[in-house]
Structure formats: structure tokens, C-alpha cells
N, C-alpha and C positions, 0 to 999 in steps of 0.2 A: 461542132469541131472547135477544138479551145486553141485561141492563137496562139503563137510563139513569145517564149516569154520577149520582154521587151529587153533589146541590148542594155549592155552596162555602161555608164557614162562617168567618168572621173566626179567623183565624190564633190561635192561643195556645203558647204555648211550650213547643217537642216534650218538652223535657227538664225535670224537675227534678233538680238535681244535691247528691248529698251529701257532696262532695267530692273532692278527690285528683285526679290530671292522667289517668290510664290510663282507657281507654274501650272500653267494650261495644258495639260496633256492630251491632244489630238492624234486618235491612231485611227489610221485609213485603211480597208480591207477592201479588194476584191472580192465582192462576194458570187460572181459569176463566175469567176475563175481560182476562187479556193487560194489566194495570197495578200502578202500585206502590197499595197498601193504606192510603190514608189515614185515619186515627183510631180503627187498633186499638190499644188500652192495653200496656203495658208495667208489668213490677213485675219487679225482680232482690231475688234473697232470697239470706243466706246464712245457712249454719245457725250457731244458736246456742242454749245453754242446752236442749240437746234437742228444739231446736224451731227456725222459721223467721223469720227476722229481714230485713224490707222497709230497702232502703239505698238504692233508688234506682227511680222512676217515670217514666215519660214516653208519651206518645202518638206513632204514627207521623205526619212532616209528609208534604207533597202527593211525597214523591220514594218513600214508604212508609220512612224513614228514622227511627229514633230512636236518640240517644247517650245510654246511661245510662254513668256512673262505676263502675271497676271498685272491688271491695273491696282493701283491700292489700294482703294475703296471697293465696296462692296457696289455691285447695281447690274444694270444691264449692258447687255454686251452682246457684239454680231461677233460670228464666226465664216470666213466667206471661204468657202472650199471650191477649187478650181480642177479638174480634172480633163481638162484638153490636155494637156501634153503628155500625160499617161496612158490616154490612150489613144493620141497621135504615133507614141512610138510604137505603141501594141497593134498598130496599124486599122482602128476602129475609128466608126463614128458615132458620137455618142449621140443621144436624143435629148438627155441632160447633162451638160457636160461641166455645170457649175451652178452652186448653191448655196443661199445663206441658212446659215442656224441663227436663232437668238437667244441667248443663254441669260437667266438671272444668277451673277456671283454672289455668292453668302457672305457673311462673315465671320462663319464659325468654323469653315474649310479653307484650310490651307489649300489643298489640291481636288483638281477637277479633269474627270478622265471625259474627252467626247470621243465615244467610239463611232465612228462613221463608218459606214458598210455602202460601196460604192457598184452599179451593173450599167451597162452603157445607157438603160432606159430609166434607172434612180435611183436615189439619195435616200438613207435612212440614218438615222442619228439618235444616239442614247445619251445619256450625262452619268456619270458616277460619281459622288463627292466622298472622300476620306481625308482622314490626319494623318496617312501614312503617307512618304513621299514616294516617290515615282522610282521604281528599280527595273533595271532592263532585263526582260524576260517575261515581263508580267503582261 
């Protein structure tokens, strides 16, 4: 039985940005329930000082879509995807309910898509890198 979608909650803004034009495109699917992933959390880290350094936040909006800001160097990089409250309001309990990726950034891609496919028992994650920018619908 597929739950009800999850109610609608006043809009807040998918991204926060910490600068710089190059963009991390994170898009979150449902893939138990056949939709995109609205308001799992987002955090891009990259490393520093022996340790993990937060540069950029944001939530998935209603397309399961978040734009974080790339760093500007090229290297290594976590991705921490949070999916409690997605499907806290879908009324589920997950068994994985957050997870990191870690992604090496190029430096010959401007853009990098991670498509994430989300089911309350796991996490699966892709990369796609292009020189095209990021247009809604795709």
C-alpha cells in the first residue's frame, strides 16, 4: 500500500549558498513510491584541517531538486543526505534514514548532477558530470 502523499508545507528556500557560480546539482527520487523527494536535507563538505568543513546546505524543493555551490578547487567532497523528515511526514519509518556520498570534484566540469534514489530501507547514488548548465525539467 503506497502512503499518502506528504502534506504541503510553505515553500522555504531549497538552497543556501556560499558562494561562487559552479553548482552541485542533487536530485532526490523516491524510488518506492515513484516521486521526486521533497525536504530531504542536504550538507556539502569539504575537507579541511584534517577534518570536515560545511560550505553549503540546502533542502530538496517539490521537483526533489537542490543547488548547493561547488567549492573552487577541484578534490574531494562528502555529500550528507538526510531523509527523516521526508518521511516523518509520509508517516514512515525508515531503516536508513541518512547517508553520506563522497564524491571526487574535477576540474574540467563545471557541473555535477548526483542523482539519489531514496526507499525507507536505502540509498543509492549516481554522479553525472557535464559542461552544460543545470535547466529545470531535466
Amino acid at each position: 500500500m503506497q502512503p499518502p502523499d506528504p502534506p504541503r508545507q510553505r515553500a522555504r528556500p531549497a538552497v543556501q549558498r556560499a558562494g561562487g557560480g559552479r553548482k552541485l546539482v542533487v536530485r532526490v527520487a523516491d524510488a518506492e513510491n515513484g516521486r521526486p523527494a521533497e525536504g530531504v536535507r542536504s550538507a556539502l563538505q569539504t575537507r579541511a584541517d584534517g577534518g570536515w568543513t560545511e560550505i553549503a546546505t540546502g533542502d530538496s524543493d517539490e521537483s526533489g531538486v537542490i543547488l548547493l555551490d561547488r567549492p573552487e578547487h577541484p578534490g574531494v567532497c562528502r555529500v550528507d543526505l538526510d531523509a527523516t523528515r521526508y518521511f516523518a511526514i509520509a508517516g514512515m519509518t525508515p531503516v536508513m534514514p541518512k547517508t553520506t556520498v563522497t564524491i571526487r570534484l574535477p576540474d574540467n566540469s563545471s557541473y555535477l548532477l548526483l542523482q539519489a534514489f531514496i526507499t525507507t530501507n536505502s540509498f543509492f547514488a549516481a554522479a553525472v558530470m557535464t559542461d552544460a548548465p543545470w535547466r529545470e525539467g531535466q
